[in-house]
Backbone as CSV, one residue per row, in Angstrom:
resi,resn,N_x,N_y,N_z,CA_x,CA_y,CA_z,C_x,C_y,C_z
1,UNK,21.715,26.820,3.689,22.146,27.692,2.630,21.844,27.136,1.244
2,UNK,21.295,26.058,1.054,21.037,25.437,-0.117,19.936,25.631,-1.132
3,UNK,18.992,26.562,0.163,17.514,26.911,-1.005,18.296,28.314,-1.331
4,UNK,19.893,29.076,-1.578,20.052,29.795,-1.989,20.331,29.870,-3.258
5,UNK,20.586,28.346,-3.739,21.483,28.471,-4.657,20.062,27.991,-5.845
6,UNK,19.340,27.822,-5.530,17.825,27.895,-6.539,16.936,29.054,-6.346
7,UNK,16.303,29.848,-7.007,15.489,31.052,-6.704,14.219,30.422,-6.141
8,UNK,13.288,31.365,-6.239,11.997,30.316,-5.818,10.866,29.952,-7.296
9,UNK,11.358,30.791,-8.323,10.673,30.026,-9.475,11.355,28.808,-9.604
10,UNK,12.603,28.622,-9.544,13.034,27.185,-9.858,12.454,26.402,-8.894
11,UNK,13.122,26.413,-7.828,11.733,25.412,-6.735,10.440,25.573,-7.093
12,UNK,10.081,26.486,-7.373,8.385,26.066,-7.693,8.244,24.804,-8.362
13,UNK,8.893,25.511,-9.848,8.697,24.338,-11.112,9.232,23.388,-10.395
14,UNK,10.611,23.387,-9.778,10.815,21.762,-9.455,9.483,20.847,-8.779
15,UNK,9.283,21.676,-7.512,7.776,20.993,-6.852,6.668,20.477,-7.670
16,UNK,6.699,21.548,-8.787,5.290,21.385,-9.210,5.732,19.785,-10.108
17,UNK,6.908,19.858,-11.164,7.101,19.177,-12.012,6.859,17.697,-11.119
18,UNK,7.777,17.264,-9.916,7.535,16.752,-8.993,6.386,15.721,-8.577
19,UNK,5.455,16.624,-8.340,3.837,16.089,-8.090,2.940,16.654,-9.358
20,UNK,3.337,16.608,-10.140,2.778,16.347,-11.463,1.373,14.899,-11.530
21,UNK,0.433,15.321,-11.785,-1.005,14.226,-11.176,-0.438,12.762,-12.239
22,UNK,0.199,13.060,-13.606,0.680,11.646,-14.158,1.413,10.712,-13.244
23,UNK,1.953,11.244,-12.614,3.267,10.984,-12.035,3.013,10.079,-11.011
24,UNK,3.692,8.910,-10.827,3.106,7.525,-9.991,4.428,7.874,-8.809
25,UNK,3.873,7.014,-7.289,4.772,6.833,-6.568,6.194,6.397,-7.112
26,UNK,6.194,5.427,-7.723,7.528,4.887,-8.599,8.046,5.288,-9.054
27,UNK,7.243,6.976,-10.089,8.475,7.308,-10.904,8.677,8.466,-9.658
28,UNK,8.029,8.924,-8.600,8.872,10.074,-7.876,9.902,9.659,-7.377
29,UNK,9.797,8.299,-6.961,10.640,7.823,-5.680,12.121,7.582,-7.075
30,UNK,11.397,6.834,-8.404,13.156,6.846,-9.232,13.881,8.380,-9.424
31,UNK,12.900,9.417,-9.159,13.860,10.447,-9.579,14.369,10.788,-8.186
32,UNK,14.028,11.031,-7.368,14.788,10.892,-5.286,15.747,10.224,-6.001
33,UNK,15.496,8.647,-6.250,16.868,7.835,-6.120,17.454,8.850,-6.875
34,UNK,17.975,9.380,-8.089,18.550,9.787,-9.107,19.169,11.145,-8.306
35,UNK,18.893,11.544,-7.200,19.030,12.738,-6.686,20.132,12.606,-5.280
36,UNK,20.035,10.918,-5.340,21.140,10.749,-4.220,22.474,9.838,-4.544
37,UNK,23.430,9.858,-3.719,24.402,8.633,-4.422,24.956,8.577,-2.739
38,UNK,25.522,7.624,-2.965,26.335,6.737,-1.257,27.683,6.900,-1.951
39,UNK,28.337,7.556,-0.772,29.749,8.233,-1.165,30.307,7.718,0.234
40,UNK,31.768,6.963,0.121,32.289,6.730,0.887,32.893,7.638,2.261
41,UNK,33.078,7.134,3.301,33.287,7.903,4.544,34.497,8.402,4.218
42,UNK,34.852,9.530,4.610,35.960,10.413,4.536,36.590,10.209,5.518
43,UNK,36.446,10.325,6.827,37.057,10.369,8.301,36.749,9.051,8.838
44,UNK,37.349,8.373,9.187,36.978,6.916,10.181,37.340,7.403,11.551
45,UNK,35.847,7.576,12.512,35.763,7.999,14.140,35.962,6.880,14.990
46,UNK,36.931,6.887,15.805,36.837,5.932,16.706,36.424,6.237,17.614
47,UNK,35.770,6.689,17.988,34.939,7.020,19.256,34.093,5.745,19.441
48,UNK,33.967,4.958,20.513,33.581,3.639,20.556,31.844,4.217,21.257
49,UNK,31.621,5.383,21.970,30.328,6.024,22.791,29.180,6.742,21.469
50,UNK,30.300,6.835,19.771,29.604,7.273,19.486,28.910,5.883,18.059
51,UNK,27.784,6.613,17.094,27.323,5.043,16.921,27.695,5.154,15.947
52,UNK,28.126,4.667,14.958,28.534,4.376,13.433,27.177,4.539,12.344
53,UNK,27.354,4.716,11.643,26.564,5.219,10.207,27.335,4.407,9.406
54,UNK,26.733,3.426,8.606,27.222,2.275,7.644,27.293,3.164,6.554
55,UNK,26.193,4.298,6.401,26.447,4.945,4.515,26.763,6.300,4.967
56,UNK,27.182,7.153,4.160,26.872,8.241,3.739,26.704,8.519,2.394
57,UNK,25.667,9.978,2.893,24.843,10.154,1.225,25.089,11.642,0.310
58,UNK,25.115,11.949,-0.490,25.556,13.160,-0.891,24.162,13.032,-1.946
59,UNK,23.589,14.366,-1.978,22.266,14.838,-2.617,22.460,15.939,-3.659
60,UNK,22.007,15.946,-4.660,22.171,16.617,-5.203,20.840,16.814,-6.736
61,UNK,20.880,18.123,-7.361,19.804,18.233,-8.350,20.553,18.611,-9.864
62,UNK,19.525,18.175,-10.842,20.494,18.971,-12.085,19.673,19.682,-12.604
63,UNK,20.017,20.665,-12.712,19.166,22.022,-13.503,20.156,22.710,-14.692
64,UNK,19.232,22.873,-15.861,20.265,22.861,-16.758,21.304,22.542,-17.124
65,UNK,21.657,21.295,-17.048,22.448,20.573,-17.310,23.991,20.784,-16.353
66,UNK,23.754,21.137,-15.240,24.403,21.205,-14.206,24.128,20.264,-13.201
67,UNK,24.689,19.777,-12.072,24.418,19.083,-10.974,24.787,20.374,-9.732
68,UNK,23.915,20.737,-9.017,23.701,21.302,-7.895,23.618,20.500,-6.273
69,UNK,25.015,20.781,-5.746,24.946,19.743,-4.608,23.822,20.807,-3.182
70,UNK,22.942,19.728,-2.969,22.441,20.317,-1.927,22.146,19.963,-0.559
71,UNK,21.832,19.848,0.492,21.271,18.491,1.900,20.465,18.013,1.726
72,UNK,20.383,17.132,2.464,19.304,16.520,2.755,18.084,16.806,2.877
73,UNK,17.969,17.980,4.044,17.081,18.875,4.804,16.394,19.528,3.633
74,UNK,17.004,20.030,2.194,16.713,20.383,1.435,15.972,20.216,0.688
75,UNK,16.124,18.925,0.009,15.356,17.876,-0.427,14.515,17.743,0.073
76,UNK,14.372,17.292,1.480,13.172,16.882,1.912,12.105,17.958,2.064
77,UNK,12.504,19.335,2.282,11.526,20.158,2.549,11.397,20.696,0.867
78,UNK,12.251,20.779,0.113,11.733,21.016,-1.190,10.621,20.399,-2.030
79,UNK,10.385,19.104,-1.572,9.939,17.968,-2.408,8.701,17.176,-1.188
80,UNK,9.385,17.895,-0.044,7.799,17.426,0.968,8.045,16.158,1.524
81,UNK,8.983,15.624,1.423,9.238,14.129,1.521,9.424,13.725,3.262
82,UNK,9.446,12.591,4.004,9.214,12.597,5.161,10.832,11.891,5.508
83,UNK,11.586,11.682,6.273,12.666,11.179,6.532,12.541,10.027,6.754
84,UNK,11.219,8.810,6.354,10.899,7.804,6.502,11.308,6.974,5.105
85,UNK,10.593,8.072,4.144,10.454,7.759,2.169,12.063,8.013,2.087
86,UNK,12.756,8.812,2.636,14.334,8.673,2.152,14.896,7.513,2.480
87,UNK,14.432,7.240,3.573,15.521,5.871,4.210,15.206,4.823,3.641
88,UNK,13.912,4.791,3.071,13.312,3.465,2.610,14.055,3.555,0.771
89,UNK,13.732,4.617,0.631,14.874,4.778,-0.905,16.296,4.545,-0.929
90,UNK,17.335,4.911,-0.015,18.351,4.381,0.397,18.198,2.601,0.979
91,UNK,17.492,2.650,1.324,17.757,0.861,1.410,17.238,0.261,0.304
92,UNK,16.863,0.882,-0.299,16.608,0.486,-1.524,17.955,0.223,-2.734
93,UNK,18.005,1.431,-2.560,19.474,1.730,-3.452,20.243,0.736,-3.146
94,UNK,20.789,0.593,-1.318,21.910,-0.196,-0.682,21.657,-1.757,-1.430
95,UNK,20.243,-2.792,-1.422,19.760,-3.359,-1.843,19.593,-3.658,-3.736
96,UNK,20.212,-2.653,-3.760,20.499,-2.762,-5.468,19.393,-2.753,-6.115
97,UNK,17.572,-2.519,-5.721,16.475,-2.279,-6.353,16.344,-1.563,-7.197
98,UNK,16.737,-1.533,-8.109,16.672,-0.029,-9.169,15.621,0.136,-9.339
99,UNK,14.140,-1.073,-9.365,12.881,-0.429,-9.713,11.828,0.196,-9.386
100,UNK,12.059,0.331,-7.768,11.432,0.977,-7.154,9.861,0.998,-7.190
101,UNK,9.911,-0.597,-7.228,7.880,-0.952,-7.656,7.491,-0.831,-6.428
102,UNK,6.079,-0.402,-6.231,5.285,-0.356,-5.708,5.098,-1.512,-4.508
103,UNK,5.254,-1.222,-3.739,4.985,-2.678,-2.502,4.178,-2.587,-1.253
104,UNK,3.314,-0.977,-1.041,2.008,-0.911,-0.298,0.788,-2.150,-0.255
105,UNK,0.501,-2.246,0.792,-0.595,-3.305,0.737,-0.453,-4.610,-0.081
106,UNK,1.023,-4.964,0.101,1.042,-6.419,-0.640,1.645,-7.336,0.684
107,UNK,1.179,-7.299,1.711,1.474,-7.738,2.877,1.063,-9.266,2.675
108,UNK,1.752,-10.105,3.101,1.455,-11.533,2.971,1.131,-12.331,4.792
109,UNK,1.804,-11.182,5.249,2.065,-11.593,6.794,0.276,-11.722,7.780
110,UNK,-0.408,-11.940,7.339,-1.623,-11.293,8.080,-2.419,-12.356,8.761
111,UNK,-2.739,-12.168,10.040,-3.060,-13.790,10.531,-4.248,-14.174,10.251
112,UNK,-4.975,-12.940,9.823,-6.398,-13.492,9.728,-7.027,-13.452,8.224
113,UNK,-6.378,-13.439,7.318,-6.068,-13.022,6.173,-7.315,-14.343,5.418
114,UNK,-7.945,-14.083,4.683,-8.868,-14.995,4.359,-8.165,-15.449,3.024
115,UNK,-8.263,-17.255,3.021,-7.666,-17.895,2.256,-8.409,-17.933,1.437
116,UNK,-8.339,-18.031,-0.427,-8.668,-18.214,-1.530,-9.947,-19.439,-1.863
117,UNK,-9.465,-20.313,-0.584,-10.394,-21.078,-0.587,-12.061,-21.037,0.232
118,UNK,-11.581,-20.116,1.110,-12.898,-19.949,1.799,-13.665,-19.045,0.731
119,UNK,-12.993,-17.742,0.113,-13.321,-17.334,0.146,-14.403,-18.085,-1.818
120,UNK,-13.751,-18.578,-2.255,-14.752,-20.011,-3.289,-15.909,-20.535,-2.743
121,UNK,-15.581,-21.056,-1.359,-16.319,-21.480,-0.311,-17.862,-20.789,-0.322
122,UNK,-17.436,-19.257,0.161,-18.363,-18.201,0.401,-19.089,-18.052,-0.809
123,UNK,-18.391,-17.844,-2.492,-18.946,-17.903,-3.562,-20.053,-19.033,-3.880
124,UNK,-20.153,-20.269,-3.847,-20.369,-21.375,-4.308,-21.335,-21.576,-2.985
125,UNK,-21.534,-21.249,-1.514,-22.911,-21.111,-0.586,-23.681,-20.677,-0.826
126,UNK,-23.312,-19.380,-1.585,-24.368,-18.271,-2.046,-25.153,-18.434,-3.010
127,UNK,-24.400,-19.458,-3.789,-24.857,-19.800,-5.501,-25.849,-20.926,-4.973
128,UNK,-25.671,-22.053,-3.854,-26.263,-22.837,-3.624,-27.813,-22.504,-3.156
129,UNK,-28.003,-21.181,-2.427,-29.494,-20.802,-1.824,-30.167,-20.501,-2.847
130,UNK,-31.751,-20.933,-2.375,-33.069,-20.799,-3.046,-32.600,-19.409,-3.830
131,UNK,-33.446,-19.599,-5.431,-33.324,-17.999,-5.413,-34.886,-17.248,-5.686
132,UNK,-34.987,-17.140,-4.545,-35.939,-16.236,-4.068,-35.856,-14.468,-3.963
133,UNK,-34.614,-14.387,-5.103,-34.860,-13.023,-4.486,-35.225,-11.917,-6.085
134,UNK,-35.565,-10.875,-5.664,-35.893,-10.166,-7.435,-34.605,-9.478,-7.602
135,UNK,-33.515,-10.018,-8.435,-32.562,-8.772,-8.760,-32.492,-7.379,-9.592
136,UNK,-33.575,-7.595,-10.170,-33.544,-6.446,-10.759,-34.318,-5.245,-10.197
137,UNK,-35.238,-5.477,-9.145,-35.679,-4.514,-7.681,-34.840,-4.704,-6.638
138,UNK,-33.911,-5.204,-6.369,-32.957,-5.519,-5.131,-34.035,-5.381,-3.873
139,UNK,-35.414,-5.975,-4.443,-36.183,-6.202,-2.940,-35.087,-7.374,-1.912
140,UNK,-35.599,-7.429,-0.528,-35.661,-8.407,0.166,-35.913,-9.711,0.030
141,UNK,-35.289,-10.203,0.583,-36.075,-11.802,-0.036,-37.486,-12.303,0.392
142,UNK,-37.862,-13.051,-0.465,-39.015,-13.671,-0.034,-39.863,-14.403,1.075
143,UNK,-38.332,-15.065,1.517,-38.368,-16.239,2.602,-38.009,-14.997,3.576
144,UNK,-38.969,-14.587,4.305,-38.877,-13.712,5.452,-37.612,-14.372,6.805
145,UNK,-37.914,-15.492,6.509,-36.547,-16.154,7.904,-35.427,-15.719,7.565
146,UNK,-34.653,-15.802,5.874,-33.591,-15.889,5.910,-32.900,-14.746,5.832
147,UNK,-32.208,-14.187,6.867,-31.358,-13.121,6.738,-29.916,-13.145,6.628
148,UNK,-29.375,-12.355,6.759,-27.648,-12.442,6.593,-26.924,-13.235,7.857
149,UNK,-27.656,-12.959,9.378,-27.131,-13.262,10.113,-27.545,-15.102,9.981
150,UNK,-29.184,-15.694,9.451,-28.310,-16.950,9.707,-27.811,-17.596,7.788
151,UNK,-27.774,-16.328,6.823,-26.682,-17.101,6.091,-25.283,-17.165,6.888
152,UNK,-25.102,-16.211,7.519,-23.580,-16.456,8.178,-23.544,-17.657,8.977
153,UNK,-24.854,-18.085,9.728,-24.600,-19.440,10.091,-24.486,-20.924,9.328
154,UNK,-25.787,-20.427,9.099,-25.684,-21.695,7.262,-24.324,-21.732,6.772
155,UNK,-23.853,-20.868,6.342,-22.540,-20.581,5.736,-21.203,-21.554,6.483
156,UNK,-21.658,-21.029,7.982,-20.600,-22.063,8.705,-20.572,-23.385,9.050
157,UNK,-21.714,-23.512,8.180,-22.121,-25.023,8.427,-21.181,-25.817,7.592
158,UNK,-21.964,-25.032,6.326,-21.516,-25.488,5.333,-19.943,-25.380,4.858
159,UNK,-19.024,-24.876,5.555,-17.919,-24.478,5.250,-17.561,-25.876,6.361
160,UNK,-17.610,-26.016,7.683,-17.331,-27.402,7.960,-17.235,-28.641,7.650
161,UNK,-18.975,-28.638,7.085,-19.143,-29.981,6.580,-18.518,-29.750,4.799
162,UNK,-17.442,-28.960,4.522,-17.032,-28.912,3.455,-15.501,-29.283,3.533
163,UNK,-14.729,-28.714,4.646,-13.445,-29.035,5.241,-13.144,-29.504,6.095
164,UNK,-13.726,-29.985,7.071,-13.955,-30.302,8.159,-13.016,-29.394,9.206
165,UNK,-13.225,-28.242,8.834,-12.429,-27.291,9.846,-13.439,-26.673,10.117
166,UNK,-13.174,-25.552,11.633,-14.008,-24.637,11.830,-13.851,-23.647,11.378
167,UNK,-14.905,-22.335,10.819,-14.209,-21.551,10.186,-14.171,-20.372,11.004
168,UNK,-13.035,-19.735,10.822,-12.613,-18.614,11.276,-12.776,-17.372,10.578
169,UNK,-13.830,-16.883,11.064,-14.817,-15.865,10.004,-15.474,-14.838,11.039
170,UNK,-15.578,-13.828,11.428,-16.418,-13.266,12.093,-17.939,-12.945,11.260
171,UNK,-18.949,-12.277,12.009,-20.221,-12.394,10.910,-19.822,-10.730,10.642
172,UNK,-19.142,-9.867,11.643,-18.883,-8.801,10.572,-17.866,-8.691,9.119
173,UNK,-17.052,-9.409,8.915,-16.432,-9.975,7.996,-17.158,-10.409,7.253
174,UNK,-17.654,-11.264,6.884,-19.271,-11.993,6.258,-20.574,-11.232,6.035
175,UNK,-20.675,-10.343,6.804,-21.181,-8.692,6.374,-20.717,-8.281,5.002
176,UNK,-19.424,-8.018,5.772,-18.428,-6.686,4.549,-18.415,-8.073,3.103
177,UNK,-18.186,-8.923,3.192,-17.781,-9.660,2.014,-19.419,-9.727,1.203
178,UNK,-20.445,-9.798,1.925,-21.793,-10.231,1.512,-21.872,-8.648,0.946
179,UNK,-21.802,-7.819,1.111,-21.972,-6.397,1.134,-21.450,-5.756,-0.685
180,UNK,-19.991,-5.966,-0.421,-19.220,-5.817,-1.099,-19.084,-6.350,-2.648
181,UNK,-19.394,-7.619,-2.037,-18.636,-8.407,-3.611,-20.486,-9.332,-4.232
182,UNK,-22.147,-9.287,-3.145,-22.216,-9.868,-3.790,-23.872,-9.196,-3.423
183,UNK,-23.765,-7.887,-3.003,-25.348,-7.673,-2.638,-25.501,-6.799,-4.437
184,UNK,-24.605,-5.986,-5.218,-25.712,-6.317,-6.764,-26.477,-6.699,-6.848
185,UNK,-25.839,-8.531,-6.510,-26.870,-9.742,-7.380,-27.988,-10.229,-6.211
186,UNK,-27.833,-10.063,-4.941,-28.159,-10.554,-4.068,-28.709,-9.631,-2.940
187,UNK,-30.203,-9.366,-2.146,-29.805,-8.539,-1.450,-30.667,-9.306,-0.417
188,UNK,-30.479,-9.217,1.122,-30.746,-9.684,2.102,-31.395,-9.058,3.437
189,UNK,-32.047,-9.158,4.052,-32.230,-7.662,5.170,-31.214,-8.002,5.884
C-alpha cells in the first residue's frame, strides 16, 4: 500500500533524481542510508524454533518537507535496489560508517595477486633488452628469435637470478601485462 501514498510523477522524479548520471555510488547509497533508521524491537518473541533479528528498520522518504513512512519492498522496487545493497547499507549504518566510500575491487585477499616488486622486476627486464625495435611503426622486432614467449622465459630467468625465488607468473599473465602496460613502446610478435 505504500506506492499509494506517492503518485507516479513523484516516483518518477524520485527515480529519475536518484540515478541522476552525476550521481556516484556513494552519494546514492548516503541518501538509502538517510532513508532508513534502526528502531528498537517492540515485542520480545520467545519462541526459541523461531530465529531472532538483532535490528529492526523503519524506512521512510521526505517529500516536501514531510517524512513519508514506507517498506522496505518499496524502496527497493522504487529505487531498483537489490536486498543485497540494503543489507550491506545497514551494516554499514550498525558499524557506524557514515561515509559510505567506495570499497569495490580494493580486495587485498588475492593469492595470486602480483607483488609491486615483480611487477618493477617486469619494468626494469624490459628496459634491459636490445632495442631493436622501431616505435614509432610498432613494427616487429628485428631479432626474428625474440618473441614474447621466450621474453617470458628470459624474464624468468631473470626474475630468479634477481630474488632467488621462482616466479610465479603464468606466460598468459605476462601476455596481458606485456600487452597492456608496455606494447605502445614496445611491440613483439
Amino acid at each position: 500500500m505504500c506506492y499509494k501514498q506517492l503518485n507516479e510523477i513523484c516516483q518518477l522524479s524520485l527515480f529519475n533524481e536518484f540515478y541522476r548520471t552525476k550521481k556516484s555510488k556513494q552519494v546514492q547509497d548516503l541518501f538509502i542510508c538517510s532513508c532508513m533508521s534502526k528502531v528498537a524491537r517492540q515485542v520480545a518473541v520467545c519462541d526459541e524454533n523461531r530465529r531472532q533479528r538483532p535490528n529492526q528498520w523503519a524506512y521512510s522518504l521526505v517529500i516536501d518537507n514531510t517524512r513519508i513512512s514506507i517498506c522496505q519492498k518499496f524502496l527497493r522496487k522504487l529505487f531498483q535496489l537489490s536486498e543485497k545493497r540494503i543489507r550491506v547499507i545497514q551494516t554499514r549504518i550498525i558499524n557506524e560508517d557514515s561515509t559510505m566510500s567506495e570499497r569495490r575491487g580494493k580486495h587485498t585477499n588475492r593469492p595470486h595477486r602480483l607483488s609491486d616488486r615483480t611487477l618493477e622486476l617486469f619494468a626494469e627486464h624490459l628496459s634491459h633488452l636490445p632495442d631493436s625495435y622501431d616505435q614509432s611503426l610498432r613494427l616487429y622486432s628485428l631479432n626474428s628469435d625474440l618473441n614474447k614467449k621466450k621474453l617470458y622465459f628470459l624474464f624468468q630467468q631473470y626474475y630468479y637470478e634477481t630474488t632467488n625465488t621462482v616466479l610465479k607468473m603464468t606466460y598468459s599473465t605476462y601476455n596481458q601485462l606485456f600487452n597492456h602496460q608496455f606494447e605502445p613502446h614496445f611491440c613483439c610478435p
